[in-house]
N, CA and C atoms as a LAMMPS dump frame, in Angstrom:
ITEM: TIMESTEP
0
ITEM: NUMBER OF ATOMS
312
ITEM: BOX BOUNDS ff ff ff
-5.0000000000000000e+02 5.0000000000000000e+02
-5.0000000000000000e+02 5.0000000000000000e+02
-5.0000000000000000e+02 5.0000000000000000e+02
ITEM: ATOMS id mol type element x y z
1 1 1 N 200.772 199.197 33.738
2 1 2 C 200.205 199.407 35.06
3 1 3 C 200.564 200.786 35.577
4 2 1 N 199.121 201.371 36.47
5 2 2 C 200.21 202.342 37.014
6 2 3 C 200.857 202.794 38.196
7 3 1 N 201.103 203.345 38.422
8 3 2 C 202.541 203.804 39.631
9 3 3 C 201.252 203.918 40.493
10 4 1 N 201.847 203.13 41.749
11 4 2 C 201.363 203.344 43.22
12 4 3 C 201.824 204.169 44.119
13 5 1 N 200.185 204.803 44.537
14 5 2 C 200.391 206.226 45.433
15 5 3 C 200.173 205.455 46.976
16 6 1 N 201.703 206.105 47.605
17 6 2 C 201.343 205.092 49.375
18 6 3 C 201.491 206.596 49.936
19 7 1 N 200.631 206.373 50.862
20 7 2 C 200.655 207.314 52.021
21 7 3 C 202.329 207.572 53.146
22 8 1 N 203.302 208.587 53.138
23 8 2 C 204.109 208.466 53.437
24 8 3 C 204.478 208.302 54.9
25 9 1 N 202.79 209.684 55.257
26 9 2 C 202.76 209.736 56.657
27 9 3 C 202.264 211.022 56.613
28 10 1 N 202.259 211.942 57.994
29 10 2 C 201.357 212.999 58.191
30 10 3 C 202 214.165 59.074
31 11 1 N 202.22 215.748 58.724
32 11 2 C 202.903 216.315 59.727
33 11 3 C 201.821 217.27 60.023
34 12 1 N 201.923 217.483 61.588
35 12 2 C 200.936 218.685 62.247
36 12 3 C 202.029 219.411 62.656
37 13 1 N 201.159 220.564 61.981
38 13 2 C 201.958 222.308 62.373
39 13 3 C 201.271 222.789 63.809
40 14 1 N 201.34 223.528 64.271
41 14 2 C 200.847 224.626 65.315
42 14 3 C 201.372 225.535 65.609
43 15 1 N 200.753 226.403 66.531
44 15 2 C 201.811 227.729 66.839
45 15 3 C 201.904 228.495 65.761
46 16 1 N 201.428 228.589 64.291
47 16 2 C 201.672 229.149 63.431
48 16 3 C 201.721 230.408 63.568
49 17 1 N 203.246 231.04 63.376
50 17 2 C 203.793 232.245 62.838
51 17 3 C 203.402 233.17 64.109
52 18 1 N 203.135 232.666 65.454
53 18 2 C 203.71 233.459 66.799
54 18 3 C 205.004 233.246 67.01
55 19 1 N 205.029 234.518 67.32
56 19 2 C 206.587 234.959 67.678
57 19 3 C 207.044 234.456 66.797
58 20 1 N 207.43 234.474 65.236
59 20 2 C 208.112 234.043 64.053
60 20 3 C 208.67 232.325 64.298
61 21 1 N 208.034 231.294 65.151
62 21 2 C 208.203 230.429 64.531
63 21 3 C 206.893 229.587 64.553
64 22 1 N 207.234 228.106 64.252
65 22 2 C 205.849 227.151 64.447
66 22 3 C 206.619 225.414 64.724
67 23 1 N 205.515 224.851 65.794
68 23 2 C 205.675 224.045 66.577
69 23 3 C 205.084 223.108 65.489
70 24 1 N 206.009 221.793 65.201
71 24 2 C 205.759 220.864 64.53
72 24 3 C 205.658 219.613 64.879
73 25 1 N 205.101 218.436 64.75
74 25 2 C 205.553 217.028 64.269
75 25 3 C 205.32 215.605 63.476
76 26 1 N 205.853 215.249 63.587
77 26 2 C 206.079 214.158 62.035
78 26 3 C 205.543 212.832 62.263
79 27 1 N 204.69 211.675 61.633
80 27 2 C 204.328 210.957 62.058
81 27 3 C 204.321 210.129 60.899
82 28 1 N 205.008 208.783 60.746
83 28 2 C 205.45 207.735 59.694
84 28 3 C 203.776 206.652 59.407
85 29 1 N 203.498 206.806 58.519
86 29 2 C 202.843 205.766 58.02
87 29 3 C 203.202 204.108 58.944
88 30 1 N 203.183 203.881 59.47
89 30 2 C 203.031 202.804 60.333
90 30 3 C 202.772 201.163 59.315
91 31 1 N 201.785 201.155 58.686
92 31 2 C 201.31 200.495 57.79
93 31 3 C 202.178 200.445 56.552
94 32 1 N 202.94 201.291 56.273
95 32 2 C 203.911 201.2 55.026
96 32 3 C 204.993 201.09 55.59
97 33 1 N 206.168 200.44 55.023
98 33 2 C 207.417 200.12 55.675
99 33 3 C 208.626 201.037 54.432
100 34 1 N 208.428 202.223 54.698
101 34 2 C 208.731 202.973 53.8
102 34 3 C 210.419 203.451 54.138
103 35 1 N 211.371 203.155 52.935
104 35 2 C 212.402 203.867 53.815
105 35 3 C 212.811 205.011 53.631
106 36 1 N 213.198 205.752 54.562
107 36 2 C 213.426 207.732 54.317
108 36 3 C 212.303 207.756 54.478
109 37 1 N 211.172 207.616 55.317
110 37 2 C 209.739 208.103 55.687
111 37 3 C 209.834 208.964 56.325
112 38 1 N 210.817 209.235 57.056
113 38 2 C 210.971 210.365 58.089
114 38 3 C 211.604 211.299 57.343
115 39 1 N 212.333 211.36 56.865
116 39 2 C 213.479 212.496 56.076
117 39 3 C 212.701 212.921 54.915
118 40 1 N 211.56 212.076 54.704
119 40 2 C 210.969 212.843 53.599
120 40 3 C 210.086 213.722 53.833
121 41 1 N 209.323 213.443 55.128
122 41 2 C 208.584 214.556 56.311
123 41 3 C 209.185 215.439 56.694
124 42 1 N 210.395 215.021 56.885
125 42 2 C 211.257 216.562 57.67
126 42 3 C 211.572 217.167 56.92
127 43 1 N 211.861 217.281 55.546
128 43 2 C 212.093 218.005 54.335
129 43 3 C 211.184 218.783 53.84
130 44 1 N 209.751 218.171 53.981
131 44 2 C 209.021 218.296 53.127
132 44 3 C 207.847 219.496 54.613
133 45 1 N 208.64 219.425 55.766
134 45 2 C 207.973 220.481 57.173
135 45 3 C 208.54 221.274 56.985
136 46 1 N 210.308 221.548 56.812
137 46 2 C 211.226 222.126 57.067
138 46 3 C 210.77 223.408 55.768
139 47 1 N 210.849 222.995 54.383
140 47 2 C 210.446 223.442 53.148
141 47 3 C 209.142 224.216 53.557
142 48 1 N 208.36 223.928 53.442
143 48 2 C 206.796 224.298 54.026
144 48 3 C 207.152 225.168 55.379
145 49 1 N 207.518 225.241 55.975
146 49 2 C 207.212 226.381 57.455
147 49 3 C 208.369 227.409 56.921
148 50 1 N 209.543 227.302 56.403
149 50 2 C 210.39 228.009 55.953
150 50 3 C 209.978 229.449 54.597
151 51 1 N 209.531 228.1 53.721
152 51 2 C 208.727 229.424 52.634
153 51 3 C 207.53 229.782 52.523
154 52 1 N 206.832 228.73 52.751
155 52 2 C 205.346 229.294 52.498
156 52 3 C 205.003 229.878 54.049
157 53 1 N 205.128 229.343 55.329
158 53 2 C 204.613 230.104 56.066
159 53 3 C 205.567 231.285 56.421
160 54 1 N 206.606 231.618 56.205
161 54 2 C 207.784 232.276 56.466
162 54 3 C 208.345 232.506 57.946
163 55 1 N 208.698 231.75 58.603
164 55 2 C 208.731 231.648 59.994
165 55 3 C 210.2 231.274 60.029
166 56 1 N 211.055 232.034 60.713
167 56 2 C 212.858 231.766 61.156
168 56 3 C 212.674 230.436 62.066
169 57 1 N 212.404 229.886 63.035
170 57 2 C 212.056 228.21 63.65
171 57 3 C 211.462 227.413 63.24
172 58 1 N 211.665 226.457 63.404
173 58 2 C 210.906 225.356 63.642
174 58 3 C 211.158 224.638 65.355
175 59 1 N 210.127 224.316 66.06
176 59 2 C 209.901 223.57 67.218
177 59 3 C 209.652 222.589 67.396
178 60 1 N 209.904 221.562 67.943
179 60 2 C 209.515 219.983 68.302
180 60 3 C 209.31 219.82 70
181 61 1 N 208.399 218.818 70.177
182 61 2 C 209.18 217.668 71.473
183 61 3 C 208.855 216.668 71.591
184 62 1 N 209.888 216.213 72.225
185 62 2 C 210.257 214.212 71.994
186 62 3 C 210.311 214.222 73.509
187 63 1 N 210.285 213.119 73.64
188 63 2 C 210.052 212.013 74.866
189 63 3 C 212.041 212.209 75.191
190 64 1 N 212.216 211.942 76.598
191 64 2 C 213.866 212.152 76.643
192 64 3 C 214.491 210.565 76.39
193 65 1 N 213.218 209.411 76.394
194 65 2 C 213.489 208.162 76.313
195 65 3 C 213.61 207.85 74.687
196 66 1 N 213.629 208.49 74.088
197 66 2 C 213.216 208.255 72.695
198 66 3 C 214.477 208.768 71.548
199 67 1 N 215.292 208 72.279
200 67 2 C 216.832 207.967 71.674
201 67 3 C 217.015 207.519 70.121
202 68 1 N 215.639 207.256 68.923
203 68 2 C 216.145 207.1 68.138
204 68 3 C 215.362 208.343 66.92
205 69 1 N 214.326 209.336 67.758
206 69 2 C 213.665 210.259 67.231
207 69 3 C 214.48 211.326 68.153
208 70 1 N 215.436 211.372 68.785
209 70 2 C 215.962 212.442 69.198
210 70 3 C 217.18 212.52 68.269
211 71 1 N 217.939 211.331 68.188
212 71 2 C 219.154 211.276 66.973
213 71 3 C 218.865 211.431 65.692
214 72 1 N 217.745 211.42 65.371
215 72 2 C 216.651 211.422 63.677
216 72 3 C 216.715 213.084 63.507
217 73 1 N 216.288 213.503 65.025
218 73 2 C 216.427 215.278 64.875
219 73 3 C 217.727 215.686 64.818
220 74 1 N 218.35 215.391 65.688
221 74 2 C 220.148 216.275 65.534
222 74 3 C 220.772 216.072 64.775
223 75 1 N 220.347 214.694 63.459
224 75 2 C 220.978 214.906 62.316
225 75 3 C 220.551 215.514 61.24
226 76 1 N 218.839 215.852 61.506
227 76 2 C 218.36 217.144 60.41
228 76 3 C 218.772 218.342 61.066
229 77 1 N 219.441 218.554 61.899
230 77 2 C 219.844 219.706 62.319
231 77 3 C 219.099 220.54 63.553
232 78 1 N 218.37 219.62 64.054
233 78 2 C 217.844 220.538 65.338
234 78 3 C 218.814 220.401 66.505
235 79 1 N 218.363 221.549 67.467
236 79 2 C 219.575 221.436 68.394
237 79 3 C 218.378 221.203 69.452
238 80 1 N 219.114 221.109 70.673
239 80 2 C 218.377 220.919 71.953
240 80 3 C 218.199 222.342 73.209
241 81 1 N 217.072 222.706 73.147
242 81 2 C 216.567 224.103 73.84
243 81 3 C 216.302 223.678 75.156
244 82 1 N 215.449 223.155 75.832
245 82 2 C 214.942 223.244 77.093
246 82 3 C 214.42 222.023 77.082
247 83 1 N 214.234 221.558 78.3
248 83 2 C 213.625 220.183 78.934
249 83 3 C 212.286 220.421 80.04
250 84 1 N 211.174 219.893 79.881
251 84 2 C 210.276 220.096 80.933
252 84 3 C 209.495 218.509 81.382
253 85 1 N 208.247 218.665 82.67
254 85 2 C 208.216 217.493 82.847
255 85 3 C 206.676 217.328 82.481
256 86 1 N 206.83 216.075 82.19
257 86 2 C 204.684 216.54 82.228
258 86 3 C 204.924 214.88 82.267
259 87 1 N 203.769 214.867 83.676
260 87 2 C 203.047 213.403 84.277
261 87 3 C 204.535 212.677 84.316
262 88 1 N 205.152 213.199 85.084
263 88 2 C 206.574 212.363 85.336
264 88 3 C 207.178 211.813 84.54
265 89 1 N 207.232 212.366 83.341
266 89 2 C 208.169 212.09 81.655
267 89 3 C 208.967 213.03 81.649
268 90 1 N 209.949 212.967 81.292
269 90 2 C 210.671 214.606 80.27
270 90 3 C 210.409 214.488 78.584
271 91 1 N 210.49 215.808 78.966
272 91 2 C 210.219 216.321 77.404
273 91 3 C 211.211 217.183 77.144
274 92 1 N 211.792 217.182 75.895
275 92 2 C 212.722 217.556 75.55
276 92 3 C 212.992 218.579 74.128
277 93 1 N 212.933 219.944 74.068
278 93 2 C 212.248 221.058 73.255
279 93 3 C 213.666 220.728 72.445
280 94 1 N 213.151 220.786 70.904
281 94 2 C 214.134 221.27 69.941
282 94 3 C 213.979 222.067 69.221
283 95 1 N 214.779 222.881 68.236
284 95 2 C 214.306 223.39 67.234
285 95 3 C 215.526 223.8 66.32
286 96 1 N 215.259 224.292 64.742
287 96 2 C 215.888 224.624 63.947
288 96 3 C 215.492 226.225 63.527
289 97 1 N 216.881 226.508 63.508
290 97 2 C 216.634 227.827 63.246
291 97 3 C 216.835 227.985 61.35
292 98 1 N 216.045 228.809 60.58
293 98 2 C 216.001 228.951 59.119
294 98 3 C 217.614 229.592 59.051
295 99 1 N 218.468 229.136 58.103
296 99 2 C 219.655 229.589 57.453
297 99 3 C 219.598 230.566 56.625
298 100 1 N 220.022 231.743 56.494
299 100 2 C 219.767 233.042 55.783
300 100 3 C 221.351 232.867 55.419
301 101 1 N 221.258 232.772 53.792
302 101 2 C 222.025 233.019 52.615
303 101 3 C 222.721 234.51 52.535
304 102 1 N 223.642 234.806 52.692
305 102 2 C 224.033 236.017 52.451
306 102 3 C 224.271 236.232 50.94
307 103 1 N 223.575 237.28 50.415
308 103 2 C 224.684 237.423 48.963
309 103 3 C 225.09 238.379 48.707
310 104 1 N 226.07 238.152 47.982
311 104 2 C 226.972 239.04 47.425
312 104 3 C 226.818 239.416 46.352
C-alpha cells in the first residue's frame, strides 16, 4: 500500500520583504488530528521567510485571549512587541528576529 499524503495545514505570508521583514500566520488542518501540526508550520514559515525570501523578522498577531497560541509562539521563540485594539479585542504583535551565525 501506499503512504498517505494528509494535508498538515496552511501558512499565509504578507508584508513581503517591506522594511526587511514579513507578516505571517499558521493555520492547522482542523480535519486532521495531527500531532506537531503547528511546529511543523512554524518550521517550515520560519525556514521559508528566513532563506528563500531573505527577510531578518518574522511578524504575527494573536488574540490577547488566546493563551494557548500565544504560549505555542514564545516557545518557538517569538517575543512580544506591541498590543493594539480592533472592535474591542486586543491584539497582540509578535515577532522573531533571524539569528545571524557569526564565523570564525
Amino acid at each position: 500500500m501506499g503512504r498517505q499524503q494528509k494535508i498538515v495545514g496552511s501558512i499565509n505570508f504578507s508584508q513581503i520583504g517591506l522594511h526587511n521583514f514579513v507578516e505571517f500566520g499558521l493555520y492547522t488542518n482542523s480535519f486532521e488530528q495531527l500531532k506537531g501540526a503547528g511546529r511543523i508550520l512554524e518550521a517550515v514559515a520560519i525556514s521559508y521567510a528566513f532563506r528563500e525570501l531573505s527577510v531578518s523578522k518574522l511578524k504575527l498577531e494573536v488574540f490577547s485571549n488566546n493563551e494557548r497560541e500565544i504560549n505555542f509562539y514564545k516557545k518557538c521563540g517569538f517575543k512580544l512587541t506591541d498590543m493594539k485594539k480592533v472592535n474591542n479585542k486586543d491584539i497582540l504583535h509578535m515577532e522573531k528576529r533571524k539569528i545571524v551565525e557569526s564565523r570564525q
